[in-house]
VMD Tcl script that draws the C-alpha trace (Angstrom):
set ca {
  {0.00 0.00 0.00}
  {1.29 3.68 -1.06}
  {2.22 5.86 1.79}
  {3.15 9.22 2.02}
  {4.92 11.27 4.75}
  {3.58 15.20 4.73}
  {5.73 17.55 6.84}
  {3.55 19.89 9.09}
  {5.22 23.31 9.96}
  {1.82 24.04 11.44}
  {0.28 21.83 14.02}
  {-2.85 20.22 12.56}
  {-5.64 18.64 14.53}
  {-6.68 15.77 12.66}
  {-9.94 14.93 14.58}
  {-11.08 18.49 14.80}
  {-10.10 19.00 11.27}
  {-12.11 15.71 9.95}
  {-14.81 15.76 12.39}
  {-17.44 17.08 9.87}
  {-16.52 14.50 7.43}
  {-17.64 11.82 9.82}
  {-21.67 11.30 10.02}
  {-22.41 11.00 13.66}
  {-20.78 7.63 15.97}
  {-21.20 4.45 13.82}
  {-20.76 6.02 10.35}
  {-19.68 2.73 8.37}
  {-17.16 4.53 6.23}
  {-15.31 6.50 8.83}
  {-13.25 5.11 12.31}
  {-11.24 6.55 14.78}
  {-8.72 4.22 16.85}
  {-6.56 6.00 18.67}
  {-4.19 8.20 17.34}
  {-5.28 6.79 13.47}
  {-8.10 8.19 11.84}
  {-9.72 6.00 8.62}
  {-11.95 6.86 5.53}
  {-13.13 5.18 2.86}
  {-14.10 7.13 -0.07}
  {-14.77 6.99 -4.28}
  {-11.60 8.87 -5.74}
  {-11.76 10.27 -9.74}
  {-9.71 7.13 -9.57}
  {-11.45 4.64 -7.98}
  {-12.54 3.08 -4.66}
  {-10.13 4.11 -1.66}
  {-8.96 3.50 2.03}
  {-6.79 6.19 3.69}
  {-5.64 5.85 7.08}
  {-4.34 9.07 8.71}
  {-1.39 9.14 11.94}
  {-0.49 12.91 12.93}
  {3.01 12.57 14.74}
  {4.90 15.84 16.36}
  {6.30 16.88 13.17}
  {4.17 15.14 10.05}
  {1.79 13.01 9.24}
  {1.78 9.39 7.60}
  {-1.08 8.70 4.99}
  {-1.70 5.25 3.95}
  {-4.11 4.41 1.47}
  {-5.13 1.35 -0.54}
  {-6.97 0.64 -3.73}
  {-6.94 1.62 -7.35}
  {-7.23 5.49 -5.92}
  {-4.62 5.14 -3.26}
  {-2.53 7.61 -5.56}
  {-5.07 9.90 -5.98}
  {-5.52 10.35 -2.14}
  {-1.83 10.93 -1.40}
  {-1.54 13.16 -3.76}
  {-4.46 15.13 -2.35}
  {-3.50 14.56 0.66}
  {-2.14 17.91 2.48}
  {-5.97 19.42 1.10}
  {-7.76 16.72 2.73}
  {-5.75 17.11 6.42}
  {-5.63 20.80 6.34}
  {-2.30 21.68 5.36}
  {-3.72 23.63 2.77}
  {-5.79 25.48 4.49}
  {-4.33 29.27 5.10}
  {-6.07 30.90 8.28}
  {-3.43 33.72 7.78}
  {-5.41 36.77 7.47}
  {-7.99 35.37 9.90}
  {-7.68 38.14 12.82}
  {-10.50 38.13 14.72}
  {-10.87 41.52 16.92}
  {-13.36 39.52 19.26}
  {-11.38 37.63 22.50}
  {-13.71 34.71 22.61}
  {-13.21 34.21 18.88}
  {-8.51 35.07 19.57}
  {-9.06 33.12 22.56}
  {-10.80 29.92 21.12}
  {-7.85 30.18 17.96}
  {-5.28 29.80 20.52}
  {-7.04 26.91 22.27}
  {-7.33 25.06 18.88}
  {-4.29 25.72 16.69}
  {-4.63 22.01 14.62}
  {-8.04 22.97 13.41}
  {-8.36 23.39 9.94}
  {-10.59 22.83 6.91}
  {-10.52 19.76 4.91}
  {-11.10 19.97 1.44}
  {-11.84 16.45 -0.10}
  {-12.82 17.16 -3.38}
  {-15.52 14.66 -2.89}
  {-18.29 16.26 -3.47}
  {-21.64 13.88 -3.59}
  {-20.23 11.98 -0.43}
  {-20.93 15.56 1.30}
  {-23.73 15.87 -0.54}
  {-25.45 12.73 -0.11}
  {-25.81 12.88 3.70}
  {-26.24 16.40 3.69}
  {-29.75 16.04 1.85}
  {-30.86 13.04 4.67}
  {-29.78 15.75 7.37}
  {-32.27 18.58 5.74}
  {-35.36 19.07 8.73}
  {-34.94 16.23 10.64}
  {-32.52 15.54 13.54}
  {-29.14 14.65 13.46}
  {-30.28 11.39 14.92}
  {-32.44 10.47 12.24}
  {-29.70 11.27 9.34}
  {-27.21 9.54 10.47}
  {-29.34 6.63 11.29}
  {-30.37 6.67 7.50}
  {-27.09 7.34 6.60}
  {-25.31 4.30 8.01}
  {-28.90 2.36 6.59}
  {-27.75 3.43 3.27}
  {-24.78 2.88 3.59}
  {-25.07 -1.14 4.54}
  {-27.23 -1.50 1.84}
  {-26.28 -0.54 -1.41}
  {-22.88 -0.09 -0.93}
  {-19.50 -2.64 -0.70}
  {-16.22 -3.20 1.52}
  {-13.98 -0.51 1.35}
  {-10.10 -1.74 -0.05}
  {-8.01 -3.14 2.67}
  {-10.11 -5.39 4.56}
  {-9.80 -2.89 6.77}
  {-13.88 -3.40 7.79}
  {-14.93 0.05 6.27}
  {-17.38 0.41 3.69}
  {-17.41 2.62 0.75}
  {-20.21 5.38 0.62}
  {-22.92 4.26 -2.02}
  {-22.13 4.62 -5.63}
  {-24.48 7.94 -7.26}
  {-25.56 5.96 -9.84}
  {-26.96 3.18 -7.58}
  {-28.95 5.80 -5.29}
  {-30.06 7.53 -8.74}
  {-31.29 4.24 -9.63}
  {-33.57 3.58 -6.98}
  {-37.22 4.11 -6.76}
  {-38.11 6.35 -4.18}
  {-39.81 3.91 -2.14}
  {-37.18 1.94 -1.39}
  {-35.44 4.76 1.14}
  {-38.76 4.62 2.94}
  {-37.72 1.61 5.29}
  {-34.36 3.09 6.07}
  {-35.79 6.26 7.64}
  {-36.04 8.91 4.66}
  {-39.42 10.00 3.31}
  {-40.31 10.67 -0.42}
  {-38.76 14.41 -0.49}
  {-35.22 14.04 0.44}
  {-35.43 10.30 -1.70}
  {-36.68 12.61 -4.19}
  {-34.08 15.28 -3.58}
  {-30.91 12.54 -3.35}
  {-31.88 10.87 -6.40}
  {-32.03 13.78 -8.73}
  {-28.49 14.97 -7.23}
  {-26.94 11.45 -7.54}
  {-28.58 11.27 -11.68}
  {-26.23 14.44 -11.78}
  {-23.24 13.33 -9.88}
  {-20.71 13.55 -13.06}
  {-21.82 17.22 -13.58}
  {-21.73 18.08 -10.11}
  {-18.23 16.25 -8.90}
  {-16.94 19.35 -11.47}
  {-17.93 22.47 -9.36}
  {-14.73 21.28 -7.41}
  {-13.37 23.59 -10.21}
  {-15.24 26.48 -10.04}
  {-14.76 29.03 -7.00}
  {-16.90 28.88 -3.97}
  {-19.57 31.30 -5.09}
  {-20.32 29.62 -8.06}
  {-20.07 26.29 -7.23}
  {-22.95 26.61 -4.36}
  {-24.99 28.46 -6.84}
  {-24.57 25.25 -9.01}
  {-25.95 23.21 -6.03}
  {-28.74 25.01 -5.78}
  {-29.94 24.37 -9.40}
  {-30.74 21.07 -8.27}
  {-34.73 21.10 -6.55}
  {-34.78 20.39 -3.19}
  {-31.28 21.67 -2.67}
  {-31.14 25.51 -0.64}
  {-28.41 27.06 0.66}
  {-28.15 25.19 3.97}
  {-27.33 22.48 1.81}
  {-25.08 23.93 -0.34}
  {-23.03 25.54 2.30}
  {-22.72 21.67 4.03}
  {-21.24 20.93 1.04}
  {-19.10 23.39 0.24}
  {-17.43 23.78 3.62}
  {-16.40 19.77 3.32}
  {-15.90 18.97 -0.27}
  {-14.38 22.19 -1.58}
  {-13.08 23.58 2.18}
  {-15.07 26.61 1.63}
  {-13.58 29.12 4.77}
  {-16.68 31.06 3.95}
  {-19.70 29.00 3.73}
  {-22.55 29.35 6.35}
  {-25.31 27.02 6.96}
  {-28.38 29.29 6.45}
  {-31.34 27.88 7.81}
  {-30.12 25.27 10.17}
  {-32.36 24.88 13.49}
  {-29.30 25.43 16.19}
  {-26.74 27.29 14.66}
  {-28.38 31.04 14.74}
  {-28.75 30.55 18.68}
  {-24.65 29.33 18.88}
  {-23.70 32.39 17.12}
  {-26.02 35.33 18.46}
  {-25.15 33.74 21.52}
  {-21.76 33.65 21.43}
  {-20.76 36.63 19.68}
  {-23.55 38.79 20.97}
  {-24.80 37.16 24.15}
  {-27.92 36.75 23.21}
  {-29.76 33.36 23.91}
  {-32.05 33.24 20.62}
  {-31.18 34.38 17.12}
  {-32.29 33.77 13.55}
  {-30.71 33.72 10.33}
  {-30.54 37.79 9.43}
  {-29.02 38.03 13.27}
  {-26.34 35.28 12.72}
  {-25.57 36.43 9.35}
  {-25.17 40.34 10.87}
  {-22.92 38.80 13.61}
  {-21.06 37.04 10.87}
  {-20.77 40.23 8.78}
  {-17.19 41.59 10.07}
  {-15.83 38.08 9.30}
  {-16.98 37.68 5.80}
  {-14.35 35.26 3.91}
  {-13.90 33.49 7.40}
  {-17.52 32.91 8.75}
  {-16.85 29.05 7.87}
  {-13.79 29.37 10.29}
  {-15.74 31.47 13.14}
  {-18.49 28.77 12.95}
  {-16.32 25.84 13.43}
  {-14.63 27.24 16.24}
  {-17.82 28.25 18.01}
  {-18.87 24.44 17.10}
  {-15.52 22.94 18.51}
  {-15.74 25.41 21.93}
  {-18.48 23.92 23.75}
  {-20.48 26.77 24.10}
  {-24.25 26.17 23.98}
  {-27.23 28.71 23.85}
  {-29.37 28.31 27.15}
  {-32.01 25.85 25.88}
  {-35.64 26.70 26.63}
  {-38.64 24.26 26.00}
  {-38.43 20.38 24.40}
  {-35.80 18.95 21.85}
  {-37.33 18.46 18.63}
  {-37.95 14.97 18.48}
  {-36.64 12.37 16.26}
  {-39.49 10.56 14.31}
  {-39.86 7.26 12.97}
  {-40.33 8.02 9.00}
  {-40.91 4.05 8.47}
  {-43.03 3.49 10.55}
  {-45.69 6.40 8.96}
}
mol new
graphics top color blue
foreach p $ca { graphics top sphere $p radius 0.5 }
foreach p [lrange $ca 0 end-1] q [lrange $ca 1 end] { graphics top cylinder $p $q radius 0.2 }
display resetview
């Protein structure tokens, strides 16, 4: 197996930095063991294992399959170590304090864009919970070992999801829009693996030509897949209350609030929203949890 040795001049956090590539405990093509972090994934190339080891100085990338060359050689984008937070210079002390707590973090960019995209659509309006129970249902389903035998699986091909009738996601959790919504994305996957070219701007507004796909969704993706340091989640149910709360103390917020807050960071509000995500901090909670449902059994 191919392995490559990347120096790191910069300390980079490797769970913090691929934490949002991982969907929720149990994802099937994700593990962490220790120190070593592993991923499965479809490369330009083909099907491909990668297993990650940050020591003081580098890190050691592994990878097996017929795209184990592709992943090496996008390796430092996938870790971080292309990821410049050099003109990030946050006036605010929570925001200078929470950089200094976590140097390593940094923003993958895995140029894989329909394995963000594809649980991004089962996470739209329902519970983490619930997506990533769909997810890994998915997954085990219509998809294969990862290469290695390393007990990974691959995330599903596109053009098996596109295939499917709608119906068939119904058992696994996910009702007849977001079916709807991931298998008109996945009949598009060639088109839409190319906005990996394109800058940020543009390649959300390509997203968002597909129905059923807004800009929370977009930004999801482009924050993983293209390591967008600018992308924010519009519309999610939790995140206007972190940030109006954090930045402003104030214990509810919506969208036009969060984006205000965000204003005097534009070109970094993907950064200020991970580390706000990272700190622990949590808007004082009033009233019940929305509740997971059970989408089969309707």
């Amino acid at each position: 197996m191919p392995t490559r040795l990347l120096p790191t001049s910069q300390p980079i956090d490797l769970p913090r930095t691929l934490g949002p590539v991982q969907r929720g405990p149990g994802d099937p093509t994700f593990r962490r063991a220790g120190a070593e972090l592993w991923r499965a994934t479809r490369t330009p190339d083909g099907p491909a294992t990668m297993r990650l080891l940050s020591r003081s100085s580098e890190i050691e990338v592994e990878s097996w399959g017929p795209g184990a060359d592709w992943i090496l050689e996008h390796a430092p984008a996938i870790v971080g170590a292309d990821d410049d937070w050099s003109g990030f210079e946050p006036s605010l002390p929570l925001l200078r304090n929470l950089r200094r707590r976590f140097p390593g973090m940094r923003l993958s960019r895995t140029g894989a864009v329909m394995e963000a995209l594809m649980p991004a659509v089962l996470e739209q309006k329902v519970t983490g919970t619930e997506a990533w129970r769909a997810w890994r249902g998915i997954v085990r389903a219509y998809s294969e070992p990862a290469p290695g035998d390393v007990g990974l699986l691959l995330p599903p091909a596109a053009a098996v999801l596109a295939a499917l009738p709608y119906y068939a996601l119904h058992p696994l959790g996910v009702e007849r829009r977001r079916a709807e919504t991931l298998r008109r994305a996945c009949a598009q996957a060639v088109e839409l693996e190319r906005i990996v070219d394109l800058d940020h701007e543009a390649a959300r507004a390509r997203l968002m030509t597909i129905p059923g796909i807004g800009p929370w969704t977009a930004a999801e993706v482009a924050v993983r897949a293209l390591g967008d340091p600018d992308a924010v989640s519009v519309g999610d149910f939790h995140l206007p209350n972190l940030v109006s709360f954090a930045l402003a103390g104030e214990p509810r917020g919506d969208d036009a609030r969060m984006l205000e807050l965000l204003e005097p960071y534009r070109g970094h509000r993907a950064r200020v929203i991970r580390l706000l995500e990272v700190s622990g901090l949590q808007a004082p909670r009033y009233g019940p949890r929305y509740a997971p449902r059970s989408i089969a059994g309707m």
